[in-house]
TIDODREN-525855 format. One record per residue (C-alpha): z, y, x; residue in three letters. Coordinates in steps of 0.02 Angstrom, whole numbers, plus 50000, padded with zeros to 5 digits. Layout:
% TIDODREN-525855
ZYXALA/...
% end
This chain:
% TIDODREN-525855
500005000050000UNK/500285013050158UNK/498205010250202UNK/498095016950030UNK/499335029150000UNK/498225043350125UNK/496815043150012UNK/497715043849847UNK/498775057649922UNK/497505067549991UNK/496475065249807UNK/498065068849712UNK/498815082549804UNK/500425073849779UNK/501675061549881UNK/501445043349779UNK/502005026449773UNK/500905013249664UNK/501475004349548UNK/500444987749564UNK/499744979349428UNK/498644965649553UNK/498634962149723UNK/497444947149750UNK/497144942849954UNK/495684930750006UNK/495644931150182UNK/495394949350261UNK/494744955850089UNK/496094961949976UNK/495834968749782UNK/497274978749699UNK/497344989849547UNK/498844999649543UNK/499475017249456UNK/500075029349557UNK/501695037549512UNK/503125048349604UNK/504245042349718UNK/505615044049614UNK/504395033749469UNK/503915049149358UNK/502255052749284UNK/501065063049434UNK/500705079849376UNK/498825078949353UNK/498865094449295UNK/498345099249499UNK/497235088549523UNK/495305087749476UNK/495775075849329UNK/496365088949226UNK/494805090549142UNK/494555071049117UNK/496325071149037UNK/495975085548895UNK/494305077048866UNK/495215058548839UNK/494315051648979UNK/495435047049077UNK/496505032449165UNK/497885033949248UNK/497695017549360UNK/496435013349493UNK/495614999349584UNK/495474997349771UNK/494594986949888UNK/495514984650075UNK/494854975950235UNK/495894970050361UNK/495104972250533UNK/495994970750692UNK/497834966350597UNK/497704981250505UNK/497234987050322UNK/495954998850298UNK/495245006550124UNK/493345002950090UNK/493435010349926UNK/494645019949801UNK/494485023749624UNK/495395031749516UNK/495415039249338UNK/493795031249294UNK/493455022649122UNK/492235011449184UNK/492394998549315UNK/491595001149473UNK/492364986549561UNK/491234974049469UNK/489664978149586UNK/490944975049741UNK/490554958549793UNK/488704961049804UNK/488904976449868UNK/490174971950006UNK/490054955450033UNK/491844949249959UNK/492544936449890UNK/492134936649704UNK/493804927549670UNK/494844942649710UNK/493974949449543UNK/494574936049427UNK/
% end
């Protein structure tokens, strides 16, 4: 969760800790979906954020999806999303090669 904690930071203009929903692990391909919240477990104020918009509109969710890569015994991010009503993480595997399995 730290290799993912700088982007959702940096995108959320906030300090975070996830609460995780799935954490699936297939060799040095990880899948998680998580919701970010404060570290004392409060709601984020999105209200900061370039959500706001997404929010008013109803268009919004407040979880995202990750995909990590572990390369030389540490995690790294290859992608982040968050707040989107679709799911992006189904074109993953063909896109990056993974395990489908971490997507079931």
């Amino acid at each position: 969760m730290d290799a993912l904690r700088v982007p959702a930071e940096k995108e959320l203009k906030q300090k975070v800790i996830f609460k995780v929903d799935i954490l699936r692990v297939a060799g040095d391909w990880a899948y998680t979906r998580v919701k970010p919240t404060r570290p004392d477990g409060g709601e984020l104020n999105y209200t900061k954020t370039k959500y706001r918009e997404q929010i008013e509109l109803g268009a919004f969710d407040a979880q995202g999806e990750a995909l990590l890569r572990r390369e030389g015994g540490d995690w790294t991010v290859v992608e982040w999303v968050f707040g989107s009503t679709d799911v992006p993480s189904v074109a993953w595997p063909d896109k990056y090669r993974m395990p489908k399995s971490l997507l079931q």
